[in-house]
Z-matrix of the N, CA and C atoms (Angstrom, degrees):
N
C 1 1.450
C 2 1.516 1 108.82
N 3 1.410 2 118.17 1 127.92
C 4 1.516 3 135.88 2 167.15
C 5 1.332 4 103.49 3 -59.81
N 6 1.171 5 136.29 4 124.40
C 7 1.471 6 107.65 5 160.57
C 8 1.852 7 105.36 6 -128.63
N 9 1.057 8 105.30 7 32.48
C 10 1.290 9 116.58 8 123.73
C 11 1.347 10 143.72 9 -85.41
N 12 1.278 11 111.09 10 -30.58
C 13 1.488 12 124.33 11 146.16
C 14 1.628 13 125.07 12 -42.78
N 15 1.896 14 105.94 13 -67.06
C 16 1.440 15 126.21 14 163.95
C 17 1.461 16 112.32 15 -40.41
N 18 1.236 17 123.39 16 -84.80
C 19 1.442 18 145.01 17 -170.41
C 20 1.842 19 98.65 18 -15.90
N 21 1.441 20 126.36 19 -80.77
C 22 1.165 21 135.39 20 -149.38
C 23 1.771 22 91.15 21 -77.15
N 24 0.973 23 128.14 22 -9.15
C 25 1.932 24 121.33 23 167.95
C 26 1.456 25 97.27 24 -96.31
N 27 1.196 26 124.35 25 -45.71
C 28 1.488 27 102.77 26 175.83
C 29 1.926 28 122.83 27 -81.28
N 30 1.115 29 101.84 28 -18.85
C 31 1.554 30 93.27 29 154.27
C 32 1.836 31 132.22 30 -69.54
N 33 1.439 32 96.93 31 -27.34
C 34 1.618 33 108.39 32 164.95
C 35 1.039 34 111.99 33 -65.38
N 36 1.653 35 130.15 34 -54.44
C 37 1.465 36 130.01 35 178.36
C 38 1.376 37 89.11 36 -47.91
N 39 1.255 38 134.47 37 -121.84
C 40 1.493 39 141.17 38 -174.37
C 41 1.334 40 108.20 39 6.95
N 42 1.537 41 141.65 40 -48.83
C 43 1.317 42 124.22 41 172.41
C 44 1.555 43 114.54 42 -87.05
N 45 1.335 44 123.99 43 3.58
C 46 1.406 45 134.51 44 168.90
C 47 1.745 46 101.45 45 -79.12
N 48 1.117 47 115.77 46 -41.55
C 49 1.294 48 122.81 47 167.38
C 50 1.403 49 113.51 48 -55.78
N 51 1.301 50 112.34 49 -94.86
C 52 1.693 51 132.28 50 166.08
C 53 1.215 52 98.78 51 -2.25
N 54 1.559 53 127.96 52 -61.28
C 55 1.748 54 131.05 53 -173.38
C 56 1.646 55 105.23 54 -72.37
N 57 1.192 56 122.33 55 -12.89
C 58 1.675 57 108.03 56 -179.44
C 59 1.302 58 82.90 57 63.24
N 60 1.306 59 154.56 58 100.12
C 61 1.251 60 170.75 59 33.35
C 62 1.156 61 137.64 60 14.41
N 63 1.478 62 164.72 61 72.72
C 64 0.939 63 140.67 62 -166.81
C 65 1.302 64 112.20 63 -101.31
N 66 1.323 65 102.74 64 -45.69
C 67 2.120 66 97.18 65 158.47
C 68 1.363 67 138.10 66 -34.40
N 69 1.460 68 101.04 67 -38.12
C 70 1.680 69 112.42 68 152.23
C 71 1.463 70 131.33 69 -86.54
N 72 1.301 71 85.51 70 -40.07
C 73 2.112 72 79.42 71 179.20
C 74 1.477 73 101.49 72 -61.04
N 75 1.297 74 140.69 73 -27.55
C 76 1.245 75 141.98 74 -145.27
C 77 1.477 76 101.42 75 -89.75
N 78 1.291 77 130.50 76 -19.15
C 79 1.403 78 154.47 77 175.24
C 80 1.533 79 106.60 78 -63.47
N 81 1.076 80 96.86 79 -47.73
C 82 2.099 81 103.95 80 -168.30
C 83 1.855 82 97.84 81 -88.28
N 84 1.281 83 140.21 82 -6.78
C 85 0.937 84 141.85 83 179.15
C 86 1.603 85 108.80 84 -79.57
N 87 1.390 86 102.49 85 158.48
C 88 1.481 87 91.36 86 171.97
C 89 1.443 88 105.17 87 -123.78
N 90 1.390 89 134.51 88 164.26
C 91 1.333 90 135.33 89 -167.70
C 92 2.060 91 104.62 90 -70.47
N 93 1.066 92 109.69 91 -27.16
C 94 1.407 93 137.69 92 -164.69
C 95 1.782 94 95.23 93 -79.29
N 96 0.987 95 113.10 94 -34.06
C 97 1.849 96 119.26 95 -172.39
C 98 1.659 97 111.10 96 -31.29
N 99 1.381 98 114.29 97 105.57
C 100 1.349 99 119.78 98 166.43
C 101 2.013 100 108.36 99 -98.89
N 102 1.109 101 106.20 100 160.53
C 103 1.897 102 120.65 101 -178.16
C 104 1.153 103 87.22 102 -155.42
N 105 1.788 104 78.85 103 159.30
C 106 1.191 105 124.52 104 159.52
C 107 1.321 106 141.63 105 -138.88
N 108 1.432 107 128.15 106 88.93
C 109 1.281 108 99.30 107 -149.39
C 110 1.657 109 97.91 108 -133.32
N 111 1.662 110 104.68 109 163.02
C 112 1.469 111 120.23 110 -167.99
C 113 1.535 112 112.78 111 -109.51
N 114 1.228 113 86.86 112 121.63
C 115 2.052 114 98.38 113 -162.91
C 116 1.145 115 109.96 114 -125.20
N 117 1.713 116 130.62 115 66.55
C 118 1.596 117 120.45 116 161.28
C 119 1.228 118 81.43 117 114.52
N 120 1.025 119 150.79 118 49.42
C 121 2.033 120 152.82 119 -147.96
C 122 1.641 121 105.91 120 27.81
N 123 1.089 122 126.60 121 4.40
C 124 1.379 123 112.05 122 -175.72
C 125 1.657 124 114.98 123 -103.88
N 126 1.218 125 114.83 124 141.78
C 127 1.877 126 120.74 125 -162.88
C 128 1.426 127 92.08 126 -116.80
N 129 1.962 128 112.59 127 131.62
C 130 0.763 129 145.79 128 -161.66
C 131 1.677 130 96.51 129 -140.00
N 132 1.173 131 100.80 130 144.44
C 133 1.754 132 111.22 131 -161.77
C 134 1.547 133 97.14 132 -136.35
N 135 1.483 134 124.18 133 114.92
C 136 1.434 135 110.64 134 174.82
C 137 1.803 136 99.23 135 -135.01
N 138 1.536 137 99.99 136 -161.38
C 139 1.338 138 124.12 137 168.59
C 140 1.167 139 111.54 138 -132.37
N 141 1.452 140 103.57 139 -167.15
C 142 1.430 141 133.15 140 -165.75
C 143 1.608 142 103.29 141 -53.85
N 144 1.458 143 113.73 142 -70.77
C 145 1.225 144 103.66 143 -167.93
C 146 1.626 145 117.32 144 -47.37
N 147 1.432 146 115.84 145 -58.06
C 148 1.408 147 121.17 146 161.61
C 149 1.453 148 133.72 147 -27.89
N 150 1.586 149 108.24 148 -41.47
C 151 1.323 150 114.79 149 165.98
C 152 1.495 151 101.50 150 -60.86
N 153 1.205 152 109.10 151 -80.55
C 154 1.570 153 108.92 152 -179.28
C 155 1.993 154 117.90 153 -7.28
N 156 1.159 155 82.12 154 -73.62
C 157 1.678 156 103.97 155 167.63
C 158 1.653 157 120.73 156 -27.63
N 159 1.385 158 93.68 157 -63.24
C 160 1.223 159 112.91 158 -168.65
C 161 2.286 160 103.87 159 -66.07
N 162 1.220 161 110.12 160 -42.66
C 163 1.102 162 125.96 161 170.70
C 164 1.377 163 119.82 162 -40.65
N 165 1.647 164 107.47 163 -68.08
C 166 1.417 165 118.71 164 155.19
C 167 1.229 166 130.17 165 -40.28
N 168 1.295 167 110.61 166 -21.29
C 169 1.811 168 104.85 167 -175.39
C 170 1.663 169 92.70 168 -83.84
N 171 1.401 170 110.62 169 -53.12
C 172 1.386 171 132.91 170 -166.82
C 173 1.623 172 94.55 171 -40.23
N 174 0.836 173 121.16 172 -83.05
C 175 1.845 174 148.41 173 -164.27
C 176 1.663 175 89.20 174 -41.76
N 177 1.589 176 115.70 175 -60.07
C 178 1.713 177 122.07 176 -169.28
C 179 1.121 178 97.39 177 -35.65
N 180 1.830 179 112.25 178 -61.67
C 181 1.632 180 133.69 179 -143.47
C 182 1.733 181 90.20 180 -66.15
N 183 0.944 182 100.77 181 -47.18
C 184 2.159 183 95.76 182 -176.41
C 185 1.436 184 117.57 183 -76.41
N 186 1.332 185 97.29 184 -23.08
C 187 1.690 186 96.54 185 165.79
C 188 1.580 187 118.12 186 -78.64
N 189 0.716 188 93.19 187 -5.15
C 190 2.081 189 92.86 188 -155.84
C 191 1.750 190 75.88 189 -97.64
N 192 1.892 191 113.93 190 -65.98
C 193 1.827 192 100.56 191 -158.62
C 194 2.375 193 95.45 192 -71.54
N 195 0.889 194 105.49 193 0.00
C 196 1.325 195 95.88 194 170.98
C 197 1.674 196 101.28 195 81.88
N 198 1.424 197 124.76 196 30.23
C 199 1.190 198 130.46 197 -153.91
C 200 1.677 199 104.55 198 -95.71
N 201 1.412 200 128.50 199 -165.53
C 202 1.586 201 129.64 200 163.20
C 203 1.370 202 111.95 201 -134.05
N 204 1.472 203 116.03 202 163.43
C 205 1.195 204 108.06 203 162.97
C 206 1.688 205 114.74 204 -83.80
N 207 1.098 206 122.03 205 162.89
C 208 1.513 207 131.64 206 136.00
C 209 1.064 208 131.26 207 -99.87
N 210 1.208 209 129.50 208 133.36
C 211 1.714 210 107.18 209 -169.00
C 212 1.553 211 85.43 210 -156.19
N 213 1.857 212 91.15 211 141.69
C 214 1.694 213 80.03 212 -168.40
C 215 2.081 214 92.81 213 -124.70
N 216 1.089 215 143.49 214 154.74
C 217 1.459 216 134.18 215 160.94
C 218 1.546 217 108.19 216 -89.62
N 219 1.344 218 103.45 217 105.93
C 220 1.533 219 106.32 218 -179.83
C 221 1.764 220 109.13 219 -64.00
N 222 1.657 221 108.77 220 -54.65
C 223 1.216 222 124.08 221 -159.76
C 224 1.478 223 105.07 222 -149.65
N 225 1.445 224 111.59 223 150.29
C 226 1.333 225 127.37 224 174.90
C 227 1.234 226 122.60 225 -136.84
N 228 1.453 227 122.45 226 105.73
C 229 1.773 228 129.37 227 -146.73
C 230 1.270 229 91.41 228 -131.85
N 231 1.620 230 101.91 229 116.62
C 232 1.885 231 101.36 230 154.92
C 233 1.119 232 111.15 231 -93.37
N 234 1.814 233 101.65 232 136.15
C 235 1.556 234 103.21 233 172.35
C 236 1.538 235 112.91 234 -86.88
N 237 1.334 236 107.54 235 -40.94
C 238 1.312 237 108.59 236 -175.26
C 239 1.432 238 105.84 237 -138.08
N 240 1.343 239 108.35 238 -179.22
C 241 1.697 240 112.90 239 171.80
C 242 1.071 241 104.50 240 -51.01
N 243 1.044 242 149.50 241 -36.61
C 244 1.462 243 148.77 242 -127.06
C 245 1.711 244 107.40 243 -139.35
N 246 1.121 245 112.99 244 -20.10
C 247 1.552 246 129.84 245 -177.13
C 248 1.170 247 126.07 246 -124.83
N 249 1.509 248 129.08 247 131.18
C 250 1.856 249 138.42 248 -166.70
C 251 1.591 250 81.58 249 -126.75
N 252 1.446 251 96.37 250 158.40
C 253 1.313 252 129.34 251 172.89
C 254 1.663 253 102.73 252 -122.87
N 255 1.332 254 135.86 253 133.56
C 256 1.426 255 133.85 254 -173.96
C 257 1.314 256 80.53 255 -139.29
N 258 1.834 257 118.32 256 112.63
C 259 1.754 258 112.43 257 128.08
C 260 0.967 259 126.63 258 -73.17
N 261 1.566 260 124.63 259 129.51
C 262 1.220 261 132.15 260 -175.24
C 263 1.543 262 110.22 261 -141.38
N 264 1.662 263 119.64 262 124.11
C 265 1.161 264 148.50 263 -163.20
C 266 1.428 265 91.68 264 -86.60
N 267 1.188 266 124.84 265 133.82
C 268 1.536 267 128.08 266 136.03
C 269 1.467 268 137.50 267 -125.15
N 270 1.298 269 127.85 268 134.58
C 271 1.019 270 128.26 269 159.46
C 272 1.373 271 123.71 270 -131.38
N 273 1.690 272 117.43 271 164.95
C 274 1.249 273 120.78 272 -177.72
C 275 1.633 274 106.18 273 -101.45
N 276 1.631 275 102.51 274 156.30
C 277 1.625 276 83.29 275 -160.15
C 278 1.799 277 86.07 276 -131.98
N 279 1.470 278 129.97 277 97.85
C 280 1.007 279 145.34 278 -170.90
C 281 1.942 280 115.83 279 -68.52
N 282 1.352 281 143.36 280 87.78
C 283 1.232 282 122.45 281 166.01
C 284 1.599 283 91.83 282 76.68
N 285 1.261 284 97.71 283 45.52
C 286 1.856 285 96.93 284 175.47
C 287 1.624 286 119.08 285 83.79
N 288 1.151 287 116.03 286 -40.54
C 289 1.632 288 119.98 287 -147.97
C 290 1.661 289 83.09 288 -112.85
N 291 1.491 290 112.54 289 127.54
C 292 1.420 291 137.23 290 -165.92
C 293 1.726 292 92.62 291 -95.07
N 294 1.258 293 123.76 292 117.55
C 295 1.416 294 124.76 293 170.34
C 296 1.494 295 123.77 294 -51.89
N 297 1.238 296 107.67 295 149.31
C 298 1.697 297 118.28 296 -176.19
C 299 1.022 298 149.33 297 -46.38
N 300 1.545 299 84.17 298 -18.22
C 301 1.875 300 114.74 299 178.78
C 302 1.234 301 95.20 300 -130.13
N 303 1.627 302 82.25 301 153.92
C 304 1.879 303 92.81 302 173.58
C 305 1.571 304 107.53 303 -123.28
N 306 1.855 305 133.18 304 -173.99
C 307 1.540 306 95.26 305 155.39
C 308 1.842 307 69.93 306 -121.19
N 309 1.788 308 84.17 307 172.19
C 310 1.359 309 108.05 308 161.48
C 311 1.407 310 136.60 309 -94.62
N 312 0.986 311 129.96 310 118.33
C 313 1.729 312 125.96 311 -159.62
C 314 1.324 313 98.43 312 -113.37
N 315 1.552 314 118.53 313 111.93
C 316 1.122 315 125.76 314 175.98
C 317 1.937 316 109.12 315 -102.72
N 318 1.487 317 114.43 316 91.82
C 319 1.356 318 118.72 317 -139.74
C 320 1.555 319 91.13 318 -113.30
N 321 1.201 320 119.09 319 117.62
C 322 1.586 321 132.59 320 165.73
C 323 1.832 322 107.39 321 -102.26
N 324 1.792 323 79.94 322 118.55
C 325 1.695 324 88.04 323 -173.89
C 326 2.152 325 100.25 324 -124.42
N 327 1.487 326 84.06 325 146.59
C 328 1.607 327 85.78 326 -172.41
C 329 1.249 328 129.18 327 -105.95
N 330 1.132 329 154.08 328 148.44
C 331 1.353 330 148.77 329 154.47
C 332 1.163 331 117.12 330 -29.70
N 333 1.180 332 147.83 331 91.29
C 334 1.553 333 121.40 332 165.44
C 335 1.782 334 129.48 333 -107.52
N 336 1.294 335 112.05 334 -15.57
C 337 1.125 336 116.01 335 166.56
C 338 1.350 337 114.67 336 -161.36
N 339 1.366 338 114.17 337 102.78
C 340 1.503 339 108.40 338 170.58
C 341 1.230 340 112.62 339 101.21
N 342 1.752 341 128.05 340 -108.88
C 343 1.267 342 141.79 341 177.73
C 344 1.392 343 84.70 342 -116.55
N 345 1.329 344 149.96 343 -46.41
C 346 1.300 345 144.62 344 -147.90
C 347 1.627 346 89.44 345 -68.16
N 348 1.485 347 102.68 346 157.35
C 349 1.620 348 149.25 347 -171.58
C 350 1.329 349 130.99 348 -147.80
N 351 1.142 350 129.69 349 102.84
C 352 1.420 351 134.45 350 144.36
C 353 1.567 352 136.65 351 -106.59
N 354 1.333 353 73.58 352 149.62
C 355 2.085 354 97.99 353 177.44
C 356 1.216 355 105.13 354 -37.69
N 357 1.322 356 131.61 355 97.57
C 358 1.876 357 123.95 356 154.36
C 359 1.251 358 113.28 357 -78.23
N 360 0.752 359 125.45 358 -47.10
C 361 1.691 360 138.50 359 -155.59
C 362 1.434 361 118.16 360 -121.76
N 363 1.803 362 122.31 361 141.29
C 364 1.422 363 89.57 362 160.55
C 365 1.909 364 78.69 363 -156.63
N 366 1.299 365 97.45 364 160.58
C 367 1.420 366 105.82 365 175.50
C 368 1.629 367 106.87 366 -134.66
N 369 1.397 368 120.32 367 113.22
C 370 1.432 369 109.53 368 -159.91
C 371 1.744 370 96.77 369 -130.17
N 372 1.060 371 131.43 370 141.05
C 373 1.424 372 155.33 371 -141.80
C 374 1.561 373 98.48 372 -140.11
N 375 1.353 374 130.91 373 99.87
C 376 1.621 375 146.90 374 -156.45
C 377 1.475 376 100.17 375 -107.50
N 378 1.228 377 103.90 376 142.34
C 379 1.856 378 119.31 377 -163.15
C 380 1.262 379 139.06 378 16.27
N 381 1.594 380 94.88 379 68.77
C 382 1.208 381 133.76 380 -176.15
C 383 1.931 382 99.66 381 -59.53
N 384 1.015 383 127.33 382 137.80
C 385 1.597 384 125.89 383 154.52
C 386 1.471 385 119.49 384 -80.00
N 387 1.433 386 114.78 385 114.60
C 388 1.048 387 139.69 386 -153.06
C 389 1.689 388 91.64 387 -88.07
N 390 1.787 389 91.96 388 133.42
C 391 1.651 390 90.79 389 171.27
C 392 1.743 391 99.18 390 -110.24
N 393 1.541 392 84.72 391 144.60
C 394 1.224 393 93.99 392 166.48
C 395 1.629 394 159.93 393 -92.41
């Protein structure tokens, strides 16, 4: 793995985020996108369209209270030539004060042509306690 190559697509994702974007975040996704994610102890398994979905609500909810993201890169793991692992922290940060929980996005993104990259994978872990 280049990660000079990596680095500048996964800093775009992160400001595709940051902007509540969905025209852009929707770019770094791949049609193929499987999850998994843990909500209240309970595991929920979706796709693409759902992600999508799920994005849109996300992005509305920070647009509407006028809120930001936080988003932090814990870790950056290549699995393979062809595959990165990005931990990525999020939280919403309301009237200044960043909420208590974060989730964890354990996001596997792939090579697919060239320098370009998309999201395959993601395994995300919901109201996480945020250290400070």
């Amino acid at each position: 793995m280049n990660e000079h190559i990596f680095k500048p697509f996964l800093d775009a994702f992160i400001v595709a985020w940051k902007n509540s974007s969905i025209t852009e975040l929707e770019t770094f996704i791949s049609s193929d996108f499987q999850a998994r994610e843990i909500r209240a102890g309970e595991v929920v398994d979706f796709g693409y369209e759902e992600s999508i979905e799920g994005w849109k609500q996300g992005f509305a909810f920070v647009k509407k209270q006028r809120a930001e993201w936080e988003i932090n890169e814990v870790s950056v793991i290549p699995l393979k030539d062809d595959e990165v692992m990005a931990i990525l922290s999020a939280t919403i940060v309301l009237n200044g004060k960043a909420m208590e929980t974060c989730h964890l996005f354990f996001d596997t993104f792939k090579q697919v042509e060239g320098d370009d990259w998309k999201l395959v994978r993601s395994y995300i872990e919901t109201g996480v306690v945020r250290r400070v």
